[in-house]
Chimera marker file (.cmm) of the C-alpha trace (Angstrom):
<marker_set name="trace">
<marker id="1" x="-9.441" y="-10.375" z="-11.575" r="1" g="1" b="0" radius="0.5"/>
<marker id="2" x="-6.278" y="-8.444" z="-11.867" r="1" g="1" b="0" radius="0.5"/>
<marker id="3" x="-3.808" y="-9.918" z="-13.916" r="1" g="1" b="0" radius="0.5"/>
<marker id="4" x="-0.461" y="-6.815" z="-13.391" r="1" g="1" b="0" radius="0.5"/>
<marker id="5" x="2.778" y="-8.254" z="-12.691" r="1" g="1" b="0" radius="0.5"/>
<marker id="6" x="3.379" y="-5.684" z="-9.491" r="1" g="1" b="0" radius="0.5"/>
<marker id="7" x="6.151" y="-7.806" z="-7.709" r="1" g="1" b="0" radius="0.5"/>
<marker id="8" x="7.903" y="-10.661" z="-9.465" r="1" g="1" b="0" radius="0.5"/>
<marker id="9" x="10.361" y="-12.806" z="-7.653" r="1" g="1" b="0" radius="0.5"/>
<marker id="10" x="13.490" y="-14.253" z="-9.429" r="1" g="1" b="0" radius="0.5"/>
<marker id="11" x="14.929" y="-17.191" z="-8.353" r="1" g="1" b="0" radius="0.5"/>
<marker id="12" x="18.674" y="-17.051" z="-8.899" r="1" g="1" b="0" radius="0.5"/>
<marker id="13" x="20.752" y="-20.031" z="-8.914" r="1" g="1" b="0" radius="0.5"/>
<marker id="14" x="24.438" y="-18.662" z="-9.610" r="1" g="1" b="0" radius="0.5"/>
<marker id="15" x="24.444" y="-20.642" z="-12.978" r="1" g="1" b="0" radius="0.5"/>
<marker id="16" x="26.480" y="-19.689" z="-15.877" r="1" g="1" b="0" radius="0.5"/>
<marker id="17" x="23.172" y="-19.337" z="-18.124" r="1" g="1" b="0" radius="0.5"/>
<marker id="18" x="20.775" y="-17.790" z="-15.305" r="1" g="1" b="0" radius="0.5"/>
<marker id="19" x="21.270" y="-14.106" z="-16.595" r="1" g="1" b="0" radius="0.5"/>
<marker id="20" x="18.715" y="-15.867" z="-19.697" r="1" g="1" b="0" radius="0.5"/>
<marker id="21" x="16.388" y="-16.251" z="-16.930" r="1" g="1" b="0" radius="0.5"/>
<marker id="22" x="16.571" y="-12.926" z="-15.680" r="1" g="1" b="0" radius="0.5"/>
<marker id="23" x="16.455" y="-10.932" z="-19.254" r="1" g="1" b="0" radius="0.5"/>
<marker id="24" x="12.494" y="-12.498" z="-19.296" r="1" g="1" b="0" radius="0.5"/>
<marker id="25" x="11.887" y="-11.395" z="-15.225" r="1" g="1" b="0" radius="0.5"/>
<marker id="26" x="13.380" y="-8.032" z="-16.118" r="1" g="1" b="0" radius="0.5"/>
<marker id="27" x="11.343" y="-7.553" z="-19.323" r="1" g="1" b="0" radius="0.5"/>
<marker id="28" x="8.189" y="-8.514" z="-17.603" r="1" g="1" b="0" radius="0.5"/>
<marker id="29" x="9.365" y="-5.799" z="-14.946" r="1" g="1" b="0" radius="0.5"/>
<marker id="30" x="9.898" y="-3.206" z="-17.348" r="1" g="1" b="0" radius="0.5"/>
<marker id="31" x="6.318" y="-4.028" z="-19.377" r="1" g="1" b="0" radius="0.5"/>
<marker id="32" x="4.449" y="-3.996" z="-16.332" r="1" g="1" b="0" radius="0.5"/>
<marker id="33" x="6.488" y="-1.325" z="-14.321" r="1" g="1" b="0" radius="0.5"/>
<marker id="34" x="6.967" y="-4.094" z="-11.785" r="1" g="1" b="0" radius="0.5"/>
<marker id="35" x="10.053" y="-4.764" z="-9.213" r="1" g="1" b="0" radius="0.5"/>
<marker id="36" x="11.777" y="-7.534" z="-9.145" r="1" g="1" b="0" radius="0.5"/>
<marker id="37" x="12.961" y="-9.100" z="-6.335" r="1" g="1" b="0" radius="0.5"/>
<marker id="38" x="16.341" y="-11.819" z="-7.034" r="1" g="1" b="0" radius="0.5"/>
<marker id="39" x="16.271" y="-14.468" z="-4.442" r="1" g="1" b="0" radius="0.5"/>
<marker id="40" x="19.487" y="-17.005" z="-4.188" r="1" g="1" b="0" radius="0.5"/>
<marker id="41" x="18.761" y="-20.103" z="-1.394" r="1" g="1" b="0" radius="0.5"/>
<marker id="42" x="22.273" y="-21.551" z="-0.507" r="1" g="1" b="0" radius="0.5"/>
<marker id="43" x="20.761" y="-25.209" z="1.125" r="1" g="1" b="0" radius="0.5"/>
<marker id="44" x="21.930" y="-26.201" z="4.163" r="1" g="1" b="0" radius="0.5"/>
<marker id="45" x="24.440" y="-29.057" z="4.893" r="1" g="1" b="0" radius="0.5"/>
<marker id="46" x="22.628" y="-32.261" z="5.233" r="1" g="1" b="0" radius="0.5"/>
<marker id="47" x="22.253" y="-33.697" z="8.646" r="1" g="1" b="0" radius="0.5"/>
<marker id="48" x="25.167" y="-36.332" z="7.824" r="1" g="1" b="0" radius="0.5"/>
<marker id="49" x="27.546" y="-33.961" z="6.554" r="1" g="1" b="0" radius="0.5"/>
<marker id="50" x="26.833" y="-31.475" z="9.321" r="1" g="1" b="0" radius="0.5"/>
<marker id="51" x="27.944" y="-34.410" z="11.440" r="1" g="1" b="0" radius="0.5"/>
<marker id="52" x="30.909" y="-35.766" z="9.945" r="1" g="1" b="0" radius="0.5"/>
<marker id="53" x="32.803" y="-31.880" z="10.029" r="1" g="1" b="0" radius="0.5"/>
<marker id="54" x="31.526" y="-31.420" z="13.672" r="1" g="1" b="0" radius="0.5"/>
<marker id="55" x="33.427" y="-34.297" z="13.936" r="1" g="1" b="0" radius="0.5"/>
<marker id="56" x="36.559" y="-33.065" z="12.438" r="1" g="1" b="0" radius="0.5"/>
<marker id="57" x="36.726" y="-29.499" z="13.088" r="1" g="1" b="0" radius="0.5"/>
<marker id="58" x="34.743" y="-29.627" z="16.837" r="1" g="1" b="0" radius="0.5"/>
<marker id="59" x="31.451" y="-28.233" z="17.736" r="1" g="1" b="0" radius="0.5"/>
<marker id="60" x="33.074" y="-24.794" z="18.532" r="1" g="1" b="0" radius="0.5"/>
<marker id="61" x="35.553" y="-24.052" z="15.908" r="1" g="1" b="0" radius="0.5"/>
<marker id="62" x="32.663" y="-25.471" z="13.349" r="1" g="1" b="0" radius="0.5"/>
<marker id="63" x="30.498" y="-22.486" z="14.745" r="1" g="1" b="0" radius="0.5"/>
<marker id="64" x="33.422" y="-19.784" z="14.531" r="1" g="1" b="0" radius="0.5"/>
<marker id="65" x="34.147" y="-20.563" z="11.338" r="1" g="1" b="0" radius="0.5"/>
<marker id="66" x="30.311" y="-20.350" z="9.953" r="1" g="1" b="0" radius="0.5"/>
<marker id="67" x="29.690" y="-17.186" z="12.042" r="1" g="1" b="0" radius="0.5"/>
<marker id="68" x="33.172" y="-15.907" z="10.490" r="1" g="1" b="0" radius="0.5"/>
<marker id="69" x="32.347" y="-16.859" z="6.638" r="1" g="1" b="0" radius="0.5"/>
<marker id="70" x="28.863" y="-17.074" z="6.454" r="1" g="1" b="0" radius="0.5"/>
<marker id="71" x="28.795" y="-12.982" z="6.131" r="1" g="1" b="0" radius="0.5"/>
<marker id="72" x="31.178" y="-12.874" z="3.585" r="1" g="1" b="0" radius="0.5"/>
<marker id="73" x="29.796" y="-15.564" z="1.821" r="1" g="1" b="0" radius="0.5"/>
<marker id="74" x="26.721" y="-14.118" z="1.222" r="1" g="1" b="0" radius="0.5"/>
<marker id="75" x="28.305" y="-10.662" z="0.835" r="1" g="1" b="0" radius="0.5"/>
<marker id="76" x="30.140" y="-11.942" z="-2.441" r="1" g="1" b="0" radius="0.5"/>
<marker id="77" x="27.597" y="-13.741" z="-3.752" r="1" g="1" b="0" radius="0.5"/>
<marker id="78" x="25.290" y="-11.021" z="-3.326" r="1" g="1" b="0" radius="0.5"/>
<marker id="79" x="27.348" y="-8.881" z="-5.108" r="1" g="1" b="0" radius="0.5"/>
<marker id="80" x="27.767" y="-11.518" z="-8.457" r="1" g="1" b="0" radius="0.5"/>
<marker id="81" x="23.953" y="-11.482" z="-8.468" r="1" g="1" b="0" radius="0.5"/>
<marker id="82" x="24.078" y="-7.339" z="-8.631" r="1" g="1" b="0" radius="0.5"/>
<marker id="83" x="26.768" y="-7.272" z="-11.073" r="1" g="1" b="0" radius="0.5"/>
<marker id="84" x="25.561" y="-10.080" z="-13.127" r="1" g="1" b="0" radius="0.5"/>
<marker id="85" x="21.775" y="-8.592" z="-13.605" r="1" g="1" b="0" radius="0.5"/>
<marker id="86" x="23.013" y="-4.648" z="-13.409" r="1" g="1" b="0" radius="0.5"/>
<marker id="87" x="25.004" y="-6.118" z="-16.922" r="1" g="1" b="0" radius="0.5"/>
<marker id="88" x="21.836" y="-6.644" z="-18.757" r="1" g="1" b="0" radius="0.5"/>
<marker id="89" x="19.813" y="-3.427" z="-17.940" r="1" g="1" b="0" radius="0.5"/>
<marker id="90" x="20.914" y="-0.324" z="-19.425" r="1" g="1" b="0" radius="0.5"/>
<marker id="91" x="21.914" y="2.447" z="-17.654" r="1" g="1" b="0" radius="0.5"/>
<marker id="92" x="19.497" y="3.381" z="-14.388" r="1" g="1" b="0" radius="0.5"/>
<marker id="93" x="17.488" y="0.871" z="-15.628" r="1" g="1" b="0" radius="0.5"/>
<marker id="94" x="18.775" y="-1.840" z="-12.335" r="1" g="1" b="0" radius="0.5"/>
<marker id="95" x="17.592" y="0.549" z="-9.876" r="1" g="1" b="0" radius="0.5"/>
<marker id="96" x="14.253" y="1.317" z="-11.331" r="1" g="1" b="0" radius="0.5"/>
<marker id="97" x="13.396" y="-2.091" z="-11.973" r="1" g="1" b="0" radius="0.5"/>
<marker id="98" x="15.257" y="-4.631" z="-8.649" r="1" g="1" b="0" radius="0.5"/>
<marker id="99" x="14.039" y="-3.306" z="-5.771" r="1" g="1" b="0" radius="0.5"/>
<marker id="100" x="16.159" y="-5.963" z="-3.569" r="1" g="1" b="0" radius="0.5"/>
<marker id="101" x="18.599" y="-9.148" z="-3.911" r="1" g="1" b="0" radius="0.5"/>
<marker id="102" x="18.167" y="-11.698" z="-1.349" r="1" g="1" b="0" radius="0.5"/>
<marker id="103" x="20.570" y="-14.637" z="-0.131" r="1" g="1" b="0" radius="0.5"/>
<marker id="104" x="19.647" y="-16.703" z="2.318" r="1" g="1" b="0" radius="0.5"/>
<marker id="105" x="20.687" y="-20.255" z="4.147" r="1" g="1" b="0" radius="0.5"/>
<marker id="106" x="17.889" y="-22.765" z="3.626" r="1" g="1" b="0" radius="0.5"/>
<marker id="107" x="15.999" y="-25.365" z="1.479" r="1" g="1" b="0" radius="0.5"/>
<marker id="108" x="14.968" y="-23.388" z="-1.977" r="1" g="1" b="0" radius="0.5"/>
<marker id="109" x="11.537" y="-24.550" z="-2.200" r="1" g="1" b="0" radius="0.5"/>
<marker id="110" x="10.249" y="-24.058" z="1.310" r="1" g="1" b="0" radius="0.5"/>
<marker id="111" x="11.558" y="-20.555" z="0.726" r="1" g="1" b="0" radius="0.5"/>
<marker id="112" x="10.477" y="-19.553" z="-2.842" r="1" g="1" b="0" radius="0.5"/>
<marker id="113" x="7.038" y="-20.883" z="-1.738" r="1" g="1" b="0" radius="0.5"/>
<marker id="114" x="7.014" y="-19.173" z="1.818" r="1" g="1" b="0" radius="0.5"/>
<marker id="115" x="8.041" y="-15.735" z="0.224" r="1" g="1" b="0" radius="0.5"/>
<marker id="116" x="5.348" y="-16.101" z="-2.111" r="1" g="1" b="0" radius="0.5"/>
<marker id="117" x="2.911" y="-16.769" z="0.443" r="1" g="1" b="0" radius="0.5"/>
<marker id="118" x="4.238" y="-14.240" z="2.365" r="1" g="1" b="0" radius="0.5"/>
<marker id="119" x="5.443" y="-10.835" z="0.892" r="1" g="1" b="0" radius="0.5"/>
<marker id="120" x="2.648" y="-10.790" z="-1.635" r="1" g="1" b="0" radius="0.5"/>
<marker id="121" x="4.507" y="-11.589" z="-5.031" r="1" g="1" b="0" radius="0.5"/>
<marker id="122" x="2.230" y="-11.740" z="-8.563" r="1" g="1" b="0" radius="0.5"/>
<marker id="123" x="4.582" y="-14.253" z="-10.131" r="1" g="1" b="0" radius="0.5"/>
<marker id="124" x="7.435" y="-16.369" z="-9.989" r="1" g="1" b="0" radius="0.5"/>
<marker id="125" x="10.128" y="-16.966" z="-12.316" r="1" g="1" b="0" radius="0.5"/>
<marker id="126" x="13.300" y="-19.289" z="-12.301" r="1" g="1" b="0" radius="0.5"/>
<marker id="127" x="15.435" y="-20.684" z="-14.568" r="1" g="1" b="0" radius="0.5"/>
<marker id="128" x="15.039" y="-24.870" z="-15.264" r="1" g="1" b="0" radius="0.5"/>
<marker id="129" x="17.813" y="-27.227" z="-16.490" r="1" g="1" b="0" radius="0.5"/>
<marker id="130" x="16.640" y="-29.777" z="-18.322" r="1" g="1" b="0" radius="0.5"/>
<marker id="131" x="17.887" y="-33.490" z="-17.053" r="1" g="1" b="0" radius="0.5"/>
<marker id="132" x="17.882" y="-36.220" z="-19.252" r="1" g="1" b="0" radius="0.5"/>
<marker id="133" x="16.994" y="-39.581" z="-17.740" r="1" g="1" b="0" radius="0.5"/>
<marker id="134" x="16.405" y="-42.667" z="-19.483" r="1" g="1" b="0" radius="0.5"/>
<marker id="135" x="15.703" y="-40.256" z="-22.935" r="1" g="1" b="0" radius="0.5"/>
<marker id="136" x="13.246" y="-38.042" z="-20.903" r="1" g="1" b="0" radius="0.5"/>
<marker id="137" x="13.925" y="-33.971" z="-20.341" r="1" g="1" b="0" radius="0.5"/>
<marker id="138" x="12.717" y="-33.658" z="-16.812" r="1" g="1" b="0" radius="0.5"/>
<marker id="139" x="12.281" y="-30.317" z="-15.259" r="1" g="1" b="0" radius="0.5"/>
<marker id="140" x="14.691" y="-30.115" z="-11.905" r="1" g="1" b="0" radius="0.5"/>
<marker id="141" x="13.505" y="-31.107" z="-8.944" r="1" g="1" b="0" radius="0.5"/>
<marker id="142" x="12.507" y="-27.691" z="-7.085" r="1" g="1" b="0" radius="0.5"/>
<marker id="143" x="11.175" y="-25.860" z="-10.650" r="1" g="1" b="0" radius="0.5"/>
<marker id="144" x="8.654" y="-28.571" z="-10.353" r="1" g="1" b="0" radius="0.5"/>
<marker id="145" x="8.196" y="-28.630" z="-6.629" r="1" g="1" b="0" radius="0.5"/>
<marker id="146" x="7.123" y="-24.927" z="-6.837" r="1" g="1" b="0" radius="0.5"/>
<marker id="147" x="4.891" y="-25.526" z="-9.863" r="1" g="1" b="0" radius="0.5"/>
<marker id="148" x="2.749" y="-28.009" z="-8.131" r="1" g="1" b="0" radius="0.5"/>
<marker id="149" x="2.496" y="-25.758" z="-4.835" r="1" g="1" b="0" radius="0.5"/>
<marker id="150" x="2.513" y="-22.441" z="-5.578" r="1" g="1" b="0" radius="0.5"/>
<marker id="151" x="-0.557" y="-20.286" z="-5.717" r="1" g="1" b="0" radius="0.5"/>
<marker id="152" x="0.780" y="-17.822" z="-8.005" r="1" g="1" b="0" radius="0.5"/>
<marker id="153" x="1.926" y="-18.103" z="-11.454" r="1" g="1" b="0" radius="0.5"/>
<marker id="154" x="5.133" y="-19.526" z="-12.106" r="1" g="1" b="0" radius="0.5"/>
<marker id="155" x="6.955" y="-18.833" z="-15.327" r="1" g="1" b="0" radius="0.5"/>
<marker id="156" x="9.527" y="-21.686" z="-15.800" r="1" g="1" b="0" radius="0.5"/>
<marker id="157" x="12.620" y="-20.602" z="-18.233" r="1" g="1" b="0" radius="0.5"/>
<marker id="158" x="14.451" y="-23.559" z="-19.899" r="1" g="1" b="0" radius="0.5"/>
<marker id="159" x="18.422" y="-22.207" z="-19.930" r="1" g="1" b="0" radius="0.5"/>
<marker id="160" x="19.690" y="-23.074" z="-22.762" r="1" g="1" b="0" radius="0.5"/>
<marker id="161" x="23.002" y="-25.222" z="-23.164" r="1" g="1" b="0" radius="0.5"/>
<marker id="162" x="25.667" y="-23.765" z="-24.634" r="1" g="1" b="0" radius="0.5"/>
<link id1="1" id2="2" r="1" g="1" b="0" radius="0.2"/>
<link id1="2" id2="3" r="1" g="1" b="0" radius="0.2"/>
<link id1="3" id2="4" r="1" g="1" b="0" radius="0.2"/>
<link id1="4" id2="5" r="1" g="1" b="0" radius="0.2"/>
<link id1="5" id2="6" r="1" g="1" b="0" radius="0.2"/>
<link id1="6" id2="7" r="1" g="1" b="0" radius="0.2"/>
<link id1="7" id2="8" r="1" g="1" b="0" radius="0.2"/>
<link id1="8" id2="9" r="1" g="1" b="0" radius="0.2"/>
<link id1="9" id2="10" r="1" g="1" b="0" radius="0.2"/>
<link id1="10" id2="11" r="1" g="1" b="0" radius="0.2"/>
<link id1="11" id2="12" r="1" g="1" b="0" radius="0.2"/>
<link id1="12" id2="13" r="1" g="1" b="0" radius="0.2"/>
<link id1="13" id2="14" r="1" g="1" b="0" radius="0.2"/>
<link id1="14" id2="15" r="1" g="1" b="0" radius="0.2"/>
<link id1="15" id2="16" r="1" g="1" b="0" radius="0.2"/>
<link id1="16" id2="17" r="1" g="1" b="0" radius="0.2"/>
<link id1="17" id2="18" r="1" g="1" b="0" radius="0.2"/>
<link id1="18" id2="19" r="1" g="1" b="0" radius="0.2"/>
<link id1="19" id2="20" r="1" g="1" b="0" radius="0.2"/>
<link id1="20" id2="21" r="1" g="1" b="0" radius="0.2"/>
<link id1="21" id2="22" r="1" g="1" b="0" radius="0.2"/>
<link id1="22" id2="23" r="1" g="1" b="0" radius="0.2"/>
<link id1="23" id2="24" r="1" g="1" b="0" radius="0.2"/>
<link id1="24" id2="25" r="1" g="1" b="0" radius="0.2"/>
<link id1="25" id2="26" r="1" g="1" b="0" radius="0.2"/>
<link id1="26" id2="27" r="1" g="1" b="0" radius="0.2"/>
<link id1="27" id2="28" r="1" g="1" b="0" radius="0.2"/>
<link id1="28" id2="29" r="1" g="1" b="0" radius="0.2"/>
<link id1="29" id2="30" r="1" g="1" b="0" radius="0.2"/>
<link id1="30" id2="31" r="1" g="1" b="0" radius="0.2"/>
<link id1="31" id2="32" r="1" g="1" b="0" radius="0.2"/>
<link id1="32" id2="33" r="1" g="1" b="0" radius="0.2"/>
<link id1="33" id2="34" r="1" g="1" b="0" radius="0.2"/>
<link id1="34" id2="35" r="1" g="1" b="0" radius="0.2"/>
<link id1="35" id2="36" r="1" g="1" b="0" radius="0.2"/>
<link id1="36" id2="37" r="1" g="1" b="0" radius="0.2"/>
<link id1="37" id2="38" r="1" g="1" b="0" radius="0.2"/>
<link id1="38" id2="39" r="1" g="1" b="0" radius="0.2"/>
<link id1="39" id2="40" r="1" g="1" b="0" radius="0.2"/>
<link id1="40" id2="41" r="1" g="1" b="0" radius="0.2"/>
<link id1="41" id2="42" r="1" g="1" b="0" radius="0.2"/>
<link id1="42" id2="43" r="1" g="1" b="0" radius="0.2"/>
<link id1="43" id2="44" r="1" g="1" b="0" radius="0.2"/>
<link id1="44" id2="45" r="1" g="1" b="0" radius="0.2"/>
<link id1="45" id2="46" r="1" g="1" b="0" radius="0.2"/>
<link id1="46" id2="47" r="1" g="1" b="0" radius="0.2"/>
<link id1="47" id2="48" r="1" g="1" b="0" radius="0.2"/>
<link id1="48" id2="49" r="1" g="1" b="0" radius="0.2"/>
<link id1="49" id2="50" r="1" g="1" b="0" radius="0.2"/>
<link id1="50" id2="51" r="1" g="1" b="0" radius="0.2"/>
<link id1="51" id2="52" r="1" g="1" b="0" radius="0.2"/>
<link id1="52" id2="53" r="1" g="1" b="0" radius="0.2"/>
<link id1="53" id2="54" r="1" g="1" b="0" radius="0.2"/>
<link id1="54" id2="55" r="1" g="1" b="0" radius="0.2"/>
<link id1="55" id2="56" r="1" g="1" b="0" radius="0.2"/>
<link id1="56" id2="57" r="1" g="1" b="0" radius="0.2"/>
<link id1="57" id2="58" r="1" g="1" b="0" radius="0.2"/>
<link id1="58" id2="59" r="1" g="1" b="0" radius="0.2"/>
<link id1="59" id2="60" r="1" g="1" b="0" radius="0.2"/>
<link id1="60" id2="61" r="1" g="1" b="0" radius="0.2"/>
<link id1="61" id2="62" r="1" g="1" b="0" radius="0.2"/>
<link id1="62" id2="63" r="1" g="1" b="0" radius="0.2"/>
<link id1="63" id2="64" r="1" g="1" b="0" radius="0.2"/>
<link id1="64" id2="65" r="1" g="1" b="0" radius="0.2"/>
<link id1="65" id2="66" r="1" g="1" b="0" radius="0.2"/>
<link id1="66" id2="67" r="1" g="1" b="0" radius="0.2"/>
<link id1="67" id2="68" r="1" g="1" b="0" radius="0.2"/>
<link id1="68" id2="69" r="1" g="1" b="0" radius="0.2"/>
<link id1="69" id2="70" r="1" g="1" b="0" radius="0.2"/>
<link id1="70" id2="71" r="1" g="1" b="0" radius="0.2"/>
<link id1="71" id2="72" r="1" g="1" b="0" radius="0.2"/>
<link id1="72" id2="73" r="1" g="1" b="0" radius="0.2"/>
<link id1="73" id2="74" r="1" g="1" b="0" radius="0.2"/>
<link id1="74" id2="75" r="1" g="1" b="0" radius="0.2"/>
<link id1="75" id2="76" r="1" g="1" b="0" radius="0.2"/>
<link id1="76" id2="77" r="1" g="1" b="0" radius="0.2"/>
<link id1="77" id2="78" r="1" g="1" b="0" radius="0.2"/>
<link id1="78" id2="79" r="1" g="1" b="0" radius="0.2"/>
<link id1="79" id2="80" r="1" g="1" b="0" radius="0.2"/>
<link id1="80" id2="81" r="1" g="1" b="0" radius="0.2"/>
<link id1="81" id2="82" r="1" g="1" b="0" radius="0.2"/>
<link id1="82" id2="83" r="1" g="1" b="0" radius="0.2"/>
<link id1="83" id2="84" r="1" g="1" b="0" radius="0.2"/>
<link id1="84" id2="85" r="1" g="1" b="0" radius="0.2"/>
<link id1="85" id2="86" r="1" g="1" b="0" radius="0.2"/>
<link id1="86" id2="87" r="1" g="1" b="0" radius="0.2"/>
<link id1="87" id2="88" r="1" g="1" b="0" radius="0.2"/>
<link id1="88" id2="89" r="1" g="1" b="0" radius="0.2"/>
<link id1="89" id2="90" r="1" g="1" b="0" radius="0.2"/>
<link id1="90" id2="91" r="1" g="1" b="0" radius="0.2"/>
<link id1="91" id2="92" r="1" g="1" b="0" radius="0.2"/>
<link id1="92" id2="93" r="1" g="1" b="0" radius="0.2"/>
<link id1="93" id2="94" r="1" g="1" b="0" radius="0.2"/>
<link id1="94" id2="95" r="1" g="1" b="0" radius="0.2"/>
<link id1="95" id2="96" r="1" g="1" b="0" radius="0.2"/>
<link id1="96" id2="97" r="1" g="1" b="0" radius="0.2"/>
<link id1="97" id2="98" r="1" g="1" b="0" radius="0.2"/>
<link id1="98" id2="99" r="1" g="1" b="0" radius="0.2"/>
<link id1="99" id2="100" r="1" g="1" b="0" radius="0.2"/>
<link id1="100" id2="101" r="1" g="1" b="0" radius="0.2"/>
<link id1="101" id2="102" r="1" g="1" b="0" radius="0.2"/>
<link id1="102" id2="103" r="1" g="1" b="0" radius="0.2"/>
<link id1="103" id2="104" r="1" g="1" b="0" radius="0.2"/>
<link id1="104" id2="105" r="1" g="1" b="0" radius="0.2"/>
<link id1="105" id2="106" r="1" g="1" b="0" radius="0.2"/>
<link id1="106" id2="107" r="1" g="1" b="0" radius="0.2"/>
<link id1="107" id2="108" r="1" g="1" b="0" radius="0.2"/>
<link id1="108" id2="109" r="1" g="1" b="0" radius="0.2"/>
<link id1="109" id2="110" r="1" g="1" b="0" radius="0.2"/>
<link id1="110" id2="111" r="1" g="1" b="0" radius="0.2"/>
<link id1="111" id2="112" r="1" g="1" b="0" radius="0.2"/>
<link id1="112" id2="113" r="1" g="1" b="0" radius="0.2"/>
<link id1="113" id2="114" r="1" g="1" b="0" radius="0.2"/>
<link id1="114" id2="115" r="1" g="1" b="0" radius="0.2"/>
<link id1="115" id2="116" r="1" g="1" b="0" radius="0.2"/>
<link id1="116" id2="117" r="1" g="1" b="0" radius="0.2"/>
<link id1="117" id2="118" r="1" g="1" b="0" radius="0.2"/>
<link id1="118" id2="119" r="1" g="1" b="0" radius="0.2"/>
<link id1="119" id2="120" r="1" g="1" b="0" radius="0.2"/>
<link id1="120" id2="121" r="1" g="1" b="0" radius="0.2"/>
<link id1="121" id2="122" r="1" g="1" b="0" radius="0.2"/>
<link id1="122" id2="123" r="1" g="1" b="0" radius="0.2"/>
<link id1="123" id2="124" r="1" g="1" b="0" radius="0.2"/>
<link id1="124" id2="125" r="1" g="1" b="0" radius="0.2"/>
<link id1="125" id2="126" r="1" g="1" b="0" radius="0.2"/>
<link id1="126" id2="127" r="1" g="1" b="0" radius="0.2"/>
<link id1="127" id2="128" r="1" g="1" b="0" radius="0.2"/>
<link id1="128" id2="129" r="1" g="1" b="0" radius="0.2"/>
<link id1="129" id2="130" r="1" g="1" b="0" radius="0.2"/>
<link id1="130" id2="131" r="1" g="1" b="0" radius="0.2"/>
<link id1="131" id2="132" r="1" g="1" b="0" radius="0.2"/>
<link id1="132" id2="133" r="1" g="1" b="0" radius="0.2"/>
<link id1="133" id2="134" r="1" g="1" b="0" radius="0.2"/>
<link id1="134" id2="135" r="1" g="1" b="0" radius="0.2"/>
<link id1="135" id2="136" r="1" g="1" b="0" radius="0.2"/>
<link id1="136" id2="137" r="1" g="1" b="0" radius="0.2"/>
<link id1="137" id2="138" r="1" g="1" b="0" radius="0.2"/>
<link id1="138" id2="139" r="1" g="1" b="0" radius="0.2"/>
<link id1="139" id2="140" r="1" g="1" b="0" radius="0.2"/>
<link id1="140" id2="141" r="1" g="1" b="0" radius="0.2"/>
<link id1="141" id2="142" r="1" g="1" b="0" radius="0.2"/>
<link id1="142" id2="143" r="1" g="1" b="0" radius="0.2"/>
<link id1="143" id2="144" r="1" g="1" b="0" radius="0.2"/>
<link id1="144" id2="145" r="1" g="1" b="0" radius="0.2"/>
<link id1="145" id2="146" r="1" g="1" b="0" radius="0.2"/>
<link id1="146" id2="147" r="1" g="1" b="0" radius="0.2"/>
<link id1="147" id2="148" r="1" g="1" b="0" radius="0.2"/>
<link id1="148" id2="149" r="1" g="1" b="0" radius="0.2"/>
<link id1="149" id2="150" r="1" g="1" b="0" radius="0.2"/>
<link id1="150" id2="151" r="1" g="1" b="0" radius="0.2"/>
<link id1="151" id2="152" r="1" g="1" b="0" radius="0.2"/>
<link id1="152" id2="153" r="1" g="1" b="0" radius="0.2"/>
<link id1="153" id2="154" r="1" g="1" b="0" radius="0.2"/>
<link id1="154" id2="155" r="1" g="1" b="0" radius="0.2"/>
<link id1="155" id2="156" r="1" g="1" b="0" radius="0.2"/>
<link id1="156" id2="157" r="1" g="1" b="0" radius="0.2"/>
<link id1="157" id2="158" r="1" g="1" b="0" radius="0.2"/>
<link id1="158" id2="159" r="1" g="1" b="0" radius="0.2"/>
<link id1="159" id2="160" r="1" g="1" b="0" radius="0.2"/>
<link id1="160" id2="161" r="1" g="1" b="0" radius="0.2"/>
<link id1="161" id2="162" r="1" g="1" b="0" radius="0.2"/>
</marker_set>
């Protein structure tokens, strides 16, 4: 059994503390001479919520202004994820090691899980805040989601708090 790191996919969530995340995906990278690939799932409005602006805005200006925004949405944040992980590697060192950031509309664990199955990645890694609840530190809800269905390694980083 071969146990490289070739491809690694890194779950970005936009969070203040996720570039601690990415420092362990990017030295795995580098000691393996493995690309990384940083994947950032905006979810989709709820059913409920979907329905409530349709009802404000109209089916047809609702659409125009998705079509119009969703672009530069995911243009912007596209370009935080660059900046924010091109600030940790030194110099060349981005290009060698993230072959592609990639932001996409839907649920996060349906697509971590379906890229995984898919595009042949060795190992997962994303970022975990820790939720206290009734004196318990649970893992969030889609770090263990993707633990208990993936079929590839998952390397779960607790950010830290401050």
């Amino acid at each position: 059994m071969d146990y490289d790191f070739k491809k690694i996919l890194y779950v970005n969530d936009l969070s203040e503390r996720e570039e601690y995340a990415f420092g362990y995906a990017f030295s795995i990278a580098k000691r393996f001479s493995a690309k990384i690939t940083v994947l950032h799932v905006i979810e989709e409005m709820s059913p409920s919520s979907s329905s409530v602006v349709h009802s404000i805005l109209g089916e047809k200006q609702w659409n125009e202004l998705l079509a119009k925004n969703k672009q530069l949405a995911l243009d912007a944040i596209q370009k935080r994820i660059v900046d924010s992980c091109a600030s940790l590697c030194e110099d060349g060192e981005y290009d060698e090691f993230v072959e592609d950031v990639i932001v996409i509309f839907g649920n996060a664990e349906e697509e971590i899980l379906s890229m995984m199955d898919t595009q042949g990645f060795d190992l997962v890694v994303l970022g975990a805040h820790s939720v206290t609840a009734v004196g318990k530190a649970l893992l969030d809800y889609t770090a263990k989601h993707v633990v208990r269905q993936c079929k590839k390694p998952v390397l779960i980083i607790h950010l830290p708090r401050d």
